[in-house]
C-alpha positions, 0 to 999 in steps of 0.5 A: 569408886563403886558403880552404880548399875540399875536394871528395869524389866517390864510386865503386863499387868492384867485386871480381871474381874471374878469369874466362875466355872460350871462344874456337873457331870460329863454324863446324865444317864436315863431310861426312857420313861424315868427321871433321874437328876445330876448335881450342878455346882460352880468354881468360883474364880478371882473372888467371885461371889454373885447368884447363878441362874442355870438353864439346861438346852438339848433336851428331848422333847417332853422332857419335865425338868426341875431344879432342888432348891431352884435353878438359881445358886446363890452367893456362896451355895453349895450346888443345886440339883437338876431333875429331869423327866424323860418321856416314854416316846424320847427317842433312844441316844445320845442328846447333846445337854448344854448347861449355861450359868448367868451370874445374877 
């Protein structure tokens, strides 16, 4: 007569939802008085595919910033480009940028 053995294990299912990292550069350089611009692109995650409105803080103050195309990525894009205007009386250093991505 066999016998019948049976073995249970137990795991944790996890829901999430779709989701996206930001990806640019981990350097913007500028002289005073010039403009230049940095790519701005997102990794999605989980099947993410929702519209990215980005802003940029941490500027010095003057600073004229724009976005190619705009400053919303949509489902899907490539990337968009940030451009920035750096005053002649922005004070020479290192700012800190901090570049937030609201999905739409």
């Amino acid at each position: 007569m066999a016998i019948t053995k049976t073995k249970t294990i137990t795991l944790t299912l996890e829901v999430q939802e779709g989701d996206f990292t930001i990806i640019a550069p981990d350097t913007f350089t500028v002289k005073v008085g010039e403009a230049g611009s940095f790519p701005v692109a997102i990794q999605p995650l989980l099947g993410f595919n929702e519209a990215i409105k980005f802003s940029v803080t941490g500027w010095p103050v003057g600073t004229v910033v724009t976005w190619t195309p705009s400053d919303t990525l949509s489902a899907g894009g490539a990337g968009i480009q940030c451009h920035a205007a750096i005053p002649l009386n922005a004070p020479v250093g290192d700012s800190t940028l901090t570049i937030t991505g609201v999905s739409q």
